[in-house]
PQR file with spaces between the fields and no chain letter, atoms N, CA, C, O and H, PARSE charges and radii, in Angstrom:
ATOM       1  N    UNK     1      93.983  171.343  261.221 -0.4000 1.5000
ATOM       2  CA   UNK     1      93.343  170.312  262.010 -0.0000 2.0000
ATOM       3  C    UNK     1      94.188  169.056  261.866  0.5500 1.7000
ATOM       4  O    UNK     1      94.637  168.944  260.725 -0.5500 1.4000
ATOM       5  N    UNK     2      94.463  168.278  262.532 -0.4000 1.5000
ATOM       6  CA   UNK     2      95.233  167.524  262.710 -0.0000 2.0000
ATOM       7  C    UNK     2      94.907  165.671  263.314  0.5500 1.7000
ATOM       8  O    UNK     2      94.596  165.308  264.448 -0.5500 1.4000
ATOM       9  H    UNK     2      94.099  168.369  263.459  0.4000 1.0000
ATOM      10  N    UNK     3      95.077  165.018  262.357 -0.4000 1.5000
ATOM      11  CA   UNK     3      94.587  163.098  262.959 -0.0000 2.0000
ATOM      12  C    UNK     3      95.824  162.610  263.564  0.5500 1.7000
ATOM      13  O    UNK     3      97.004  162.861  263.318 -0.5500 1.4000
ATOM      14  H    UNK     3      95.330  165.313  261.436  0.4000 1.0000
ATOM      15  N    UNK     4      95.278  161.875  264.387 -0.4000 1.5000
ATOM      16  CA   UNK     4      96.355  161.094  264.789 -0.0000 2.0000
ATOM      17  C    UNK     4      96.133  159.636  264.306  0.5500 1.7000
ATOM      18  O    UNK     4      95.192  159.140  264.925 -0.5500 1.4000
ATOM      19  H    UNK     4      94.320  161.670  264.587  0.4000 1.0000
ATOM      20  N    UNK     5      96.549  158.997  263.631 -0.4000 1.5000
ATOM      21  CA   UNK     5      96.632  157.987  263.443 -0.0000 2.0000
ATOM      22  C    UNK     5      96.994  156.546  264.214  0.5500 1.7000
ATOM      23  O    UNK     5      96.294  155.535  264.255 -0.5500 1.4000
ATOM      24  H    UNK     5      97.314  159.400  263.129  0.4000 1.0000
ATOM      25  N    UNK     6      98.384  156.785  264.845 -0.4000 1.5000
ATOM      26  CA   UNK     6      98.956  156.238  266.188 -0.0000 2.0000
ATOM      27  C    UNK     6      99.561  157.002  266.649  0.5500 1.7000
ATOM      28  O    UNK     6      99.907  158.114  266.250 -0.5500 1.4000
ATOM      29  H    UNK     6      98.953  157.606  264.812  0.4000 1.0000
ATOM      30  N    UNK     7      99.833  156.219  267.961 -0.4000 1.5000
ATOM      31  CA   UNK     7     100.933  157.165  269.040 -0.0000 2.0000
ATOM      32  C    UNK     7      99.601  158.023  269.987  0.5500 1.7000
ATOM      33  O    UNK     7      98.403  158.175  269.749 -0.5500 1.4000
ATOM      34  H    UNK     7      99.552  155.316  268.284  0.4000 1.0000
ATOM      35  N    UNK     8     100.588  158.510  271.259 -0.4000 1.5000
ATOM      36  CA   UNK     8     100.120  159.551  271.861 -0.0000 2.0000
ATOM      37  C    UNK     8     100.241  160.793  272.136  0.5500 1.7000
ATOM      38  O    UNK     8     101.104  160.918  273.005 -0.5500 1.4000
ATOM      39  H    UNK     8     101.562  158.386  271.452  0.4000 1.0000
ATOM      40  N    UNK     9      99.678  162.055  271.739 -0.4000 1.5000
ATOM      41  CA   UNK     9     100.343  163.476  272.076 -0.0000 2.0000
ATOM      42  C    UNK     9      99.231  164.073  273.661  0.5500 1.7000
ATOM      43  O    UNK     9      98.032  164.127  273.933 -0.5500 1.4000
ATOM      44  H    UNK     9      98.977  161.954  271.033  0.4000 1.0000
ATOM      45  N    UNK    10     100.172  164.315  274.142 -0.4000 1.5000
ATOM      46  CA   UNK    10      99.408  165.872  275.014 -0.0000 2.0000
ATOM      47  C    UNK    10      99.092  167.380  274.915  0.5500 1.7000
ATOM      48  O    UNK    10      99.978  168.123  274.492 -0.5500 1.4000
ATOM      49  H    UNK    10     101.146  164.271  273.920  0.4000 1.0000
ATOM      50  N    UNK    11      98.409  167.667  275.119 -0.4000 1.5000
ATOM      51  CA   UNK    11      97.808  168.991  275.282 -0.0000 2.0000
ATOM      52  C    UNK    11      98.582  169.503  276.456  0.5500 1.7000
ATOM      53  O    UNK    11      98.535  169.049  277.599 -0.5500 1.4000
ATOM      54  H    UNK    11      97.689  167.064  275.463  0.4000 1.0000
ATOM      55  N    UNK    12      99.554  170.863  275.871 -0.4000 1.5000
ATOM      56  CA   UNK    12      99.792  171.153  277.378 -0.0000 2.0000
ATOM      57  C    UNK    12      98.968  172.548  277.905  0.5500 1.7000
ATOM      58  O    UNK    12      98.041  173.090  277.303 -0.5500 1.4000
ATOM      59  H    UNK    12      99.592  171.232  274.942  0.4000 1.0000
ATOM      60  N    UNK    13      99.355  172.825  278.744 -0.4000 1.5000
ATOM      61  CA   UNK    13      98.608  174.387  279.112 -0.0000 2.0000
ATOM      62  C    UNK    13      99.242  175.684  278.576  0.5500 1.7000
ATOM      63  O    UNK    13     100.147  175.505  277.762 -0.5500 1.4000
ATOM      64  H    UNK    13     100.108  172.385  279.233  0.4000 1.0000
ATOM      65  N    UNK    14      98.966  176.824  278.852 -0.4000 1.5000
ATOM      66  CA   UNK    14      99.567  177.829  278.290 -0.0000 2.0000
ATOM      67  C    UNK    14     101.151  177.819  279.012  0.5500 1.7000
ATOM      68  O    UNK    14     102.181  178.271  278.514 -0.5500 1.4000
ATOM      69  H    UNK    14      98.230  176.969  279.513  0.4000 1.0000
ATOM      70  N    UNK    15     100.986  177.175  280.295 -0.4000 1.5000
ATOM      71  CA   UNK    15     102.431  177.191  280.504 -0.0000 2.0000
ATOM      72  C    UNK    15     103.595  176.310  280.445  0.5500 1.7000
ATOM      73  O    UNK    15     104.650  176.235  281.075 -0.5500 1.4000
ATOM      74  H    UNK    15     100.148  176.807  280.700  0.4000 1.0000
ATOM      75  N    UNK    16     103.070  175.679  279.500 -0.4000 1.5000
ATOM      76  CA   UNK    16     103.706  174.486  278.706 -0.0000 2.0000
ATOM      77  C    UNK    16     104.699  173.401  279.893  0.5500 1.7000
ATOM      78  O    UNK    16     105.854  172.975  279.914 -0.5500 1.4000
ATOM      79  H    UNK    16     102.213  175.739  278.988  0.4000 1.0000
ATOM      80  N    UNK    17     103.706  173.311  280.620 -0.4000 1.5000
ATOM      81  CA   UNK    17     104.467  172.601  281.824 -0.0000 2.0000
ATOM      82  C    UNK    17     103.256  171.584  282.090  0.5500 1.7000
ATOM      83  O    UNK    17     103.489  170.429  281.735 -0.5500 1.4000
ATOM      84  H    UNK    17     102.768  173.657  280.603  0.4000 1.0000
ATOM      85  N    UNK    18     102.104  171.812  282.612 -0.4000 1.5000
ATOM      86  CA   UNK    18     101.052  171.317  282.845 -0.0000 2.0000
ATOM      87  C    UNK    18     100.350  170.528  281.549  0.5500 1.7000
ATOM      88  O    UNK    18     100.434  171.043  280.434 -0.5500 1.4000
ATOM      89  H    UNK    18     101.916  172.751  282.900  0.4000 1.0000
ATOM      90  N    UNK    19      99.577  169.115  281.760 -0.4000 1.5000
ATOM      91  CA   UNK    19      99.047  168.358  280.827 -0.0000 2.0000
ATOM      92  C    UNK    19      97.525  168.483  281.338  0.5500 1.7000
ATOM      93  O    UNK    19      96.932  168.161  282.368 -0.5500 1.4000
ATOM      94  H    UNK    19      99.509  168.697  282.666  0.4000 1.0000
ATOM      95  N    UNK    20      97.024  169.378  279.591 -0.4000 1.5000
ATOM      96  CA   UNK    20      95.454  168.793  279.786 -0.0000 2.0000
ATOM      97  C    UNK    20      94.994  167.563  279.641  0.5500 1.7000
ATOM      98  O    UNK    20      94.392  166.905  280.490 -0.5500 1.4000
ATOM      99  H    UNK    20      97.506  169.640  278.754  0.4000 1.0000
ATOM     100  N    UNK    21      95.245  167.289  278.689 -0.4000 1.5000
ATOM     101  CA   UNK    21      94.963  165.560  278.492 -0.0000 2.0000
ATOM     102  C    UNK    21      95.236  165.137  277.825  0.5500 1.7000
ATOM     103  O    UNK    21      95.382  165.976  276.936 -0.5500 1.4000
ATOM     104  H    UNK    21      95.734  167.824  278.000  0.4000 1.0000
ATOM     105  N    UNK    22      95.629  163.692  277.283 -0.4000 1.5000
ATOM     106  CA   UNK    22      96.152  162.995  276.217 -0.0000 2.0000
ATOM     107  C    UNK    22      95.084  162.647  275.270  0.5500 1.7000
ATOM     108  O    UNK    22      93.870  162.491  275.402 -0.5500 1.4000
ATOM     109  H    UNK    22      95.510  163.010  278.005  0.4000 1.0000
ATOM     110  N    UNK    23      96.018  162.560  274.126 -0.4000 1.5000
ATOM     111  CA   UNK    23      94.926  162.376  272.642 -0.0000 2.0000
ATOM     112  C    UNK    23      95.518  160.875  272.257  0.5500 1.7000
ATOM     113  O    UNK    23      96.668  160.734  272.674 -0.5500 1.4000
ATOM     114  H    UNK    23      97.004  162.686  274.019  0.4000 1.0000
ATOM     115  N    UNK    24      94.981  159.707  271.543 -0.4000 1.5000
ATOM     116  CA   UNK    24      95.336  159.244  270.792 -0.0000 2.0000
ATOM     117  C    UNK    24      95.344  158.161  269.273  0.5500 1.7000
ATOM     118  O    UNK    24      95.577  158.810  268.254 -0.5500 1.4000
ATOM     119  H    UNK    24      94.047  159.822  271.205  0.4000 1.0000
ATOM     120  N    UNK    25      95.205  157.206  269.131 -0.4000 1.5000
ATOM     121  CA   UNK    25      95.069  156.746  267.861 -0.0000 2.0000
ATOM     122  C    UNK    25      93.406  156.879  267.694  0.5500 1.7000
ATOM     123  O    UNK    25      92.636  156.131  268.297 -0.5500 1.4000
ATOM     124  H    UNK    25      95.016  156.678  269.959  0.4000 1.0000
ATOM     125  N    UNK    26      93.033  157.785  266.921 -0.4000 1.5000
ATOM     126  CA   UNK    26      91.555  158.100  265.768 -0.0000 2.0000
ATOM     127  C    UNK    26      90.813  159.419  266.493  0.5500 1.7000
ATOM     128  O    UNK    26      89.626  159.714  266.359 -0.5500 1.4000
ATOM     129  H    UNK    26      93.658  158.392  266.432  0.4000 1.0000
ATOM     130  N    UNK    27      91.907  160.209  267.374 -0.4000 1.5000
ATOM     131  CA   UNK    27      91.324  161.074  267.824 -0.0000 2.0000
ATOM     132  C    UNK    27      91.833  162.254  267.010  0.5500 1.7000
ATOM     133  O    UNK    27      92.716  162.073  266.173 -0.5500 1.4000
ATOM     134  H    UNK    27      92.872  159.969  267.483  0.4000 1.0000
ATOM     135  N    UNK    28      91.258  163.568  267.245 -0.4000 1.5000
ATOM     136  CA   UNK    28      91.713  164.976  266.558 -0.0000 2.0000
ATOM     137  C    UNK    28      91.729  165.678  267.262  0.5500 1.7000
ATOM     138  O    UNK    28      91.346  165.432  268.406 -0.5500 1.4000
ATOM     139  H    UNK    28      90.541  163.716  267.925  0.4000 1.0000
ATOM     140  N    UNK    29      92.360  167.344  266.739 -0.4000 1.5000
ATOM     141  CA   UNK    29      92.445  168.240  267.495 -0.0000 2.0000
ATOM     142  C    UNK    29      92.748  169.284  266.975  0.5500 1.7000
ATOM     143  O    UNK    29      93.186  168.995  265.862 -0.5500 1.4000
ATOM     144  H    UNK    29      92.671  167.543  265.810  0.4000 1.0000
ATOM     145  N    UNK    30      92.790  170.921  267.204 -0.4000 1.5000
ATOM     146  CA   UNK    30      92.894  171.790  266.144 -0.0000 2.0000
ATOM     147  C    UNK    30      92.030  171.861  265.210  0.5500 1.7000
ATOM     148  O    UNK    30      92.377  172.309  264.117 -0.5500 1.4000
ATOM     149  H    UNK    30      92.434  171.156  268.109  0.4000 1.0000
ATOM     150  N    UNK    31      90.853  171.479  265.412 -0.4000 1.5000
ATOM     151  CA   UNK    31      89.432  171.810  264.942 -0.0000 2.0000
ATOM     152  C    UNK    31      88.987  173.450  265.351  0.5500 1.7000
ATOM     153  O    UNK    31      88.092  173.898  264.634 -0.5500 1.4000
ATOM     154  H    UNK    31      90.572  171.115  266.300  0.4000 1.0000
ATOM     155  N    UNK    32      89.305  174.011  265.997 -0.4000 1.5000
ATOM     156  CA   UNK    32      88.860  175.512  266.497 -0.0000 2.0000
ATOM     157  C    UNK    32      89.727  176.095  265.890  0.5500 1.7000
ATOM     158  O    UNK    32      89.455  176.810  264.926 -0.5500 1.4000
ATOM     159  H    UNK    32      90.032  173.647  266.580  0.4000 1.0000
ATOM     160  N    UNK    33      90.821  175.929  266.282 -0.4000 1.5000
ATOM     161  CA   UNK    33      91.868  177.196  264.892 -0.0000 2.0000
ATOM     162  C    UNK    33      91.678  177.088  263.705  0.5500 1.7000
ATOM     163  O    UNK    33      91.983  177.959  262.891 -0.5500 1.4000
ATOM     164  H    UNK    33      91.042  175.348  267.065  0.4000 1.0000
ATOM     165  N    UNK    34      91.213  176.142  263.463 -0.4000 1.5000
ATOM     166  CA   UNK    34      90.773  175.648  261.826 -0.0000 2.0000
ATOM     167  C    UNK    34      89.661  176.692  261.168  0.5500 1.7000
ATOM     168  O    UNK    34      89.803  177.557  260.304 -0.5500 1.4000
ATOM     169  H    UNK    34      90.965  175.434  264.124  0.4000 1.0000
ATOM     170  N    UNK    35      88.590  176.297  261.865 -0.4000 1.5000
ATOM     171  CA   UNK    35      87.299  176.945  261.762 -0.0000 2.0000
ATOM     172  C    UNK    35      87.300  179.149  262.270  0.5500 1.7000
ATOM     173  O    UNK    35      86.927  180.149  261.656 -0.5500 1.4000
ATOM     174  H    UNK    35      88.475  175.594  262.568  0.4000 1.0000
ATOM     175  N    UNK    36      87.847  178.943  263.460 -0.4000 1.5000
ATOM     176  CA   UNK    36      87.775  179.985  263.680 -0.0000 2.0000
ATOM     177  C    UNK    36      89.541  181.061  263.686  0.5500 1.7000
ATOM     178  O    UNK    36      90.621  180.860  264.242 -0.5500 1.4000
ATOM     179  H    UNK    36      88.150  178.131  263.958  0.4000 1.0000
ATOM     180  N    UNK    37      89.134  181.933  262.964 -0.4000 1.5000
ATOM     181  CA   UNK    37      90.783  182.445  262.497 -0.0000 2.0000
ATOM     182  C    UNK    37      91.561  183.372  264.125  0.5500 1.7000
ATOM     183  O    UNK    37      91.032  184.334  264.681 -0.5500 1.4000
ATOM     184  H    UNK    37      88.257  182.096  262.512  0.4000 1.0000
ATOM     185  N    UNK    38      92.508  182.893  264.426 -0.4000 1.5000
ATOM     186  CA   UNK    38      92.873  183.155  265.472 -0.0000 2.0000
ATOM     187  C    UNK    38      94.241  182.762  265.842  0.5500 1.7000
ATOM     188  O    UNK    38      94.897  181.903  265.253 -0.5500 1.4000
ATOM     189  H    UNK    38      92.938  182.111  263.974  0.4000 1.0000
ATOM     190  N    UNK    39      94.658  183.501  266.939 -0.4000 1.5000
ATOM     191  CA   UNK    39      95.953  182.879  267.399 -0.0000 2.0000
ATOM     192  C    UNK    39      95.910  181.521  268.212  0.5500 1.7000
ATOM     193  O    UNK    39      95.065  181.303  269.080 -0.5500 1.4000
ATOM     194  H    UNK    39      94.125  184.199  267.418  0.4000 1.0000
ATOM     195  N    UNK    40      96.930  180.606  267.836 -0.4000 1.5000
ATOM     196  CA   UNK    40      97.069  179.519  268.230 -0.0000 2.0000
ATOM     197  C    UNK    40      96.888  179.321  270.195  0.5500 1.7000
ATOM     198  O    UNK    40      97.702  180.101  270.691 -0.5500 1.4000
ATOM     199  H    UNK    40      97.616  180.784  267.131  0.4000 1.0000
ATOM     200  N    UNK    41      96.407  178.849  270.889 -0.4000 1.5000
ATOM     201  CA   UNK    41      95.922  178.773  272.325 -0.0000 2.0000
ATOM     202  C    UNK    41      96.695  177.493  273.224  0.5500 1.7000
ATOM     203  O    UNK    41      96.497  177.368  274.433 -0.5500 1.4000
ATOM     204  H    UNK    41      95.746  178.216  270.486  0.4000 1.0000
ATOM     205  N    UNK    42      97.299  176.879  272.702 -0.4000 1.5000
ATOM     206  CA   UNK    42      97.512  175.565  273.277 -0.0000 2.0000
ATOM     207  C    UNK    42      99.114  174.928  272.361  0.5500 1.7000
ATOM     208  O    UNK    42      99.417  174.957  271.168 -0.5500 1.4000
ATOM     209  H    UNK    42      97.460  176.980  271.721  0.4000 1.0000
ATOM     210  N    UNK    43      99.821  174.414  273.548 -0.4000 1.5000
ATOM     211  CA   UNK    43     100.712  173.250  272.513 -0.0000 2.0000
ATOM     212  C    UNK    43     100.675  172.269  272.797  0.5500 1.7000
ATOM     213  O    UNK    43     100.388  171.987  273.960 -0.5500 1.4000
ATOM     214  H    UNK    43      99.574  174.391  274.517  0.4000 1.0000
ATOM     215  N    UNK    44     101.021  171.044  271.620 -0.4000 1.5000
ATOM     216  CA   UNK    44     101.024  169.555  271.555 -0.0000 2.0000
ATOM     217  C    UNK    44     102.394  169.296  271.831  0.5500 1.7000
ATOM     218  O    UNK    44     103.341  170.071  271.705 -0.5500 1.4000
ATOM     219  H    UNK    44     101.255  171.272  270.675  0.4000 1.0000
ATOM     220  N    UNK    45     102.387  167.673  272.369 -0.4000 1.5000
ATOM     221  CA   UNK    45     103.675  167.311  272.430 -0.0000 2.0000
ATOM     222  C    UNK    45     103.572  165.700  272.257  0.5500 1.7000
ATOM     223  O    UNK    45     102.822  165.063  272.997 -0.5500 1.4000
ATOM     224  H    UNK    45     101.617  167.043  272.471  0.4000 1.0000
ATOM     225  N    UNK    46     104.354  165.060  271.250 -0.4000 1.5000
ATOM     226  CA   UNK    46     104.016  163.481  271.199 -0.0000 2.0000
ATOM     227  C    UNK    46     104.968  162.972  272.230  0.5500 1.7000
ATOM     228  O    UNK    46     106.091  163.447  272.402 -0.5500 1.4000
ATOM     229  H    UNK    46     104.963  165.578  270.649  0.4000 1.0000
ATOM     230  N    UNK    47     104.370  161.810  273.022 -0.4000 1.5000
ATOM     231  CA   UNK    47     104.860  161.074  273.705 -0.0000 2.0000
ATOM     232  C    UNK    47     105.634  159.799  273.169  0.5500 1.7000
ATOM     233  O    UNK    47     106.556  159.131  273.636 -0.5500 1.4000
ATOM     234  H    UNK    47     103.458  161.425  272.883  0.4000 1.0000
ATOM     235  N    UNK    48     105.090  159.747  272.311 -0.4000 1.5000
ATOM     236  CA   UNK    48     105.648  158.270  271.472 -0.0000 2.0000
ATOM     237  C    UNK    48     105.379  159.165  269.877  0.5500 1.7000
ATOM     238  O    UNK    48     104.932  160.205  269.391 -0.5500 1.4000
ATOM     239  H    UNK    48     104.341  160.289  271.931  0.4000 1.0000
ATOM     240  N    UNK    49     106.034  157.851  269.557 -0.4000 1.5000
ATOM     241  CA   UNK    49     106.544  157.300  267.860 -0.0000 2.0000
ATOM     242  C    UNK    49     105.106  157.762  267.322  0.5500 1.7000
ATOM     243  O    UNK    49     104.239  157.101  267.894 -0.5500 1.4000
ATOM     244  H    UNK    49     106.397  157.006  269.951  0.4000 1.0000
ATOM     245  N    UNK    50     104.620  158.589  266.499 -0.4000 1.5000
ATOM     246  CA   UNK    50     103.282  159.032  266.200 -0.0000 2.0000
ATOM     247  C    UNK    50     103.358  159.039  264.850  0.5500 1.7000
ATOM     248  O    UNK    50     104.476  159.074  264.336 -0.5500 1.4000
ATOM     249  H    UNK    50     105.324  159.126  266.034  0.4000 1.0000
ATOM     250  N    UNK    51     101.917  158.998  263.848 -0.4000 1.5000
ATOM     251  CA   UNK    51     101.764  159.364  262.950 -0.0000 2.0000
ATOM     252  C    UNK    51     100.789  160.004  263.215  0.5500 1.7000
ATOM     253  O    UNK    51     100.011  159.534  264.046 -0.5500 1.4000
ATOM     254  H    UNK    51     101.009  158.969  264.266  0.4000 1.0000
ATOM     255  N    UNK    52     100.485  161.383  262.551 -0.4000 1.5000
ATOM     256  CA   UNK    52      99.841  162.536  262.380 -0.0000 2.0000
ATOM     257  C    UNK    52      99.082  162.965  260.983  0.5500 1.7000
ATOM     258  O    UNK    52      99.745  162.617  260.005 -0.5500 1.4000
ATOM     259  H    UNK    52     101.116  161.765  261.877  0.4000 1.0000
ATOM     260  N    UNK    53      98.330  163.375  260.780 -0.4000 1.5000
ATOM     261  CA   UNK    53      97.679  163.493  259.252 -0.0000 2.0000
ATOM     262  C    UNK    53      97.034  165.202  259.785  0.5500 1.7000
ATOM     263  O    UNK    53      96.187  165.625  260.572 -0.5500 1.4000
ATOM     264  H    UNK    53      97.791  163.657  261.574  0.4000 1.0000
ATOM     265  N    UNK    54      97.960  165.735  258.878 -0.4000 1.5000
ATOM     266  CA   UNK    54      96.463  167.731  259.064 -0.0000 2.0000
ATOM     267  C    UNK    54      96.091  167.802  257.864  0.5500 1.7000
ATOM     268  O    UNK    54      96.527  167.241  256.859 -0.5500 1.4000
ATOM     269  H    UNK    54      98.648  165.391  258.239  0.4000 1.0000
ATOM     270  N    UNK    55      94.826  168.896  258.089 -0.4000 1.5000
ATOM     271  CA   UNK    55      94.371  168.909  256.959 -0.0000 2.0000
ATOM     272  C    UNK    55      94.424  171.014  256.791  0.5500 1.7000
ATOM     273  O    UNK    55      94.197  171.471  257.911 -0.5500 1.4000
ATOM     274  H    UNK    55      94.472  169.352  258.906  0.4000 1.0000
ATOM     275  N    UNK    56      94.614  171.984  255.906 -0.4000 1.5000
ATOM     276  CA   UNK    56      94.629  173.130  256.005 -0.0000 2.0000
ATOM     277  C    UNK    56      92.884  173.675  256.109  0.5500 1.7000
ATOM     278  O    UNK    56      91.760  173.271  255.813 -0.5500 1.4000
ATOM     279  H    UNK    56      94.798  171.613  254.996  0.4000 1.0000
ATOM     280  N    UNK    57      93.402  174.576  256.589 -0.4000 1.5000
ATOM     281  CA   UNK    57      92.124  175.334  256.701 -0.0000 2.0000
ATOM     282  C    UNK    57      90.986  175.490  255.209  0.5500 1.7000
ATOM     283  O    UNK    57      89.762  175.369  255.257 -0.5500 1.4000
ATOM     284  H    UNK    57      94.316  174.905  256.830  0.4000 1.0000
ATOM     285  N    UNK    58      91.708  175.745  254.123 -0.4000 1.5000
ATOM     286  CA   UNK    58      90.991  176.041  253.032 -0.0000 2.0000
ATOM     287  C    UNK    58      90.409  174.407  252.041  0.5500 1.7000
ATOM     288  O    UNK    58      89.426  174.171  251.339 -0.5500 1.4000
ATOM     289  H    UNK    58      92.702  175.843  254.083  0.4000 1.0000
ATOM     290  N    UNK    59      91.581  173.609  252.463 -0.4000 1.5000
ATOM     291  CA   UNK    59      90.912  172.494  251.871 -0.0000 2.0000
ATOM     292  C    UNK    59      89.938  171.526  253.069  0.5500 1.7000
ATOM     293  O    UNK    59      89.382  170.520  252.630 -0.5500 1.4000
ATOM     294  H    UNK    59      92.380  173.800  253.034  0.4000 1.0000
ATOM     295  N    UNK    60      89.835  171.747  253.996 -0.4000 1.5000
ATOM     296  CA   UNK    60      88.722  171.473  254.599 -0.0000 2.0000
ATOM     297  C    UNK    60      87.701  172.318  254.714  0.5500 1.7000
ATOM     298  O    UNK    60      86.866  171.847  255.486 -0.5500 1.4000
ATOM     299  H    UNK    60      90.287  172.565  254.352  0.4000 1.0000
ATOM     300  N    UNK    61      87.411  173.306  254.312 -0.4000 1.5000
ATOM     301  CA   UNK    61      86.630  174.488  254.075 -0.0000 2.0000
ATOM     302  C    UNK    61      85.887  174.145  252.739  0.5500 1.7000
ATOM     303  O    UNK    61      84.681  174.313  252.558 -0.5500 1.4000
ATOM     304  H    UNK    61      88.089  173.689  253.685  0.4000 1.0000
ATOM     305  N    UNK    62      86.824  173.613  251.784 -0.4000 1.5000
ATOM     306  CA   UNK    62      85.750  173.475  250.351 -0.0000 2.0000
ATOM     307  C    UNK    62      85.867  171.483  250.664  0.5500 1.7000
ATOM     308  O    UNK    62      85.869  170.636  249.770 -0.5500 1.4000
ATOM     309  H    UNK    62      87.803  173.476  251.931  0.4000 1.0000
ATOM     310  N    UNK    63      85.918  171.322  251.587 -0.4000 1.5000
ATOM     311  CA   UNK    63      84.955  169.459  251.451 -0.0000 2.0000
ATOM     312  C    UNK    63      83.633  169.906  252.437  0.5500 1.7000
ATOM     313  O    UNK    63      82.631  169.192  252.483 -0.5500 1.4000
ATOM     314  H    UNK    63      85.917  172.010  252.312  0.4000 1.0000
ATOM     315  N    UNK    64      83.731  170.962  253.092 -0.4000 1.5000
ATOM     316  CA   UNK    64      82.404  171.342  253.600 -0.0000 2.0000
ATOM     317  C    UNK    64      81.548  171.684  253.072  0.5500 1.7000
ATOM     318  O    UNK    64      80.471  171.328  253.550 -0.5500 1.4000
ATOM     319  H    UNK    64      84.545  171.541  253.055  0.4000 1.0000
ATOM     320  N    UNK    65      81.518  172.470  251.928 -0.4000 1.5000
ATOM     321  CA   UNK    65      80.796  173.173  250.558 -0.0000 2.0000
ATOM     322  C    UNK    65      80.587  171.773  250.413  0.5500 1.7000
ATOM     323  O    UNK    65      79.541  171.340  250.897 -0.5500 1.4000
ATOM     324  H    UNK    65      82.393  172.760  251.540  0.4000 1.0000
ATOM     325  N    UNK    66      81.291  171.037  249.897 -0.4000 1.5000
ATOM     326  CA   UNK    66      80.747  169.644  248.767 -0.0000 2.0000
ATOM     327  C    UNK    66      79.812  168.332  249.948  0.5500 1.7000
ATOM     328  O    UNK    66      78.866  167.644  249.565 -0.5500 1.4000
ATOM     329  H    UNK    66      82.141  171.388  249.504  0.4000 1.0000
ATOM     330  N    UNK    67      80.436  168.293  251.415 -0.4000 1.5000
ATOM     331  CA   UNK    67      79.878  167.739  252.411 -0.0000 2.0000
ATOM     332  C    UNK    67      79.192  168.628  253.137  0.5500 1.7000
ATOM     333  O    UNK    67      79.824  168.974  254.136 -0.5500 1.4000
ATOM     334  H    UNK    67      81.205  168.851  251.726  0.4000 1.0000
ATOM     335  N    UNK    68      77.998  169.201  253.006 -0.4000 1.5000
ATOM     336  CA   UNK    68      77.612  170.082  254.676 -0.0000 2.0000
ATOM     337  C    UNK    68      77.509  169.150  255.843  0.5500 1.7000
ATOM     338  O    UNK    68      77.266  169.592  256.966 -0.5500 1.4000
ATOM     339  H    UNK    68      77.485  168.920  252.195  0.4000 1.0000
């Protein structure tokens, strides 16, 4: 799962040509691959100068145990 801190990335489509929509500073994404185990569905692409923060699947898995 992945923060954006600043900057902007896009969502592209499966045919990595087309833009779903732009994400940017305090938004997330990669919340569903996180949670649910699967092949990846989508790629990102930053438009600008970005900072990014992820978090792995297992250590957001046990702050859920300690946060429900």
């Amino acid at each position: 799962m992945y923060f954006i801190q600043t900057g902007y990335i896009e969502v592209l489509c499966k045919n990595e040509i087309e833009t779903l929509i732009y994400y940017g500073k305090g938004s997330y994404f990669g919340e569903v691959g996180v949670l649910i185990t699967g092949k990846r569905t989508l790629s990102v692409k930053s438009k600008s100068d970005s900072i990014v923060y992820y978090i792995m699947k297992d250590d957001l898995l046990t702050i859920l145990d300690v946060f429900p």
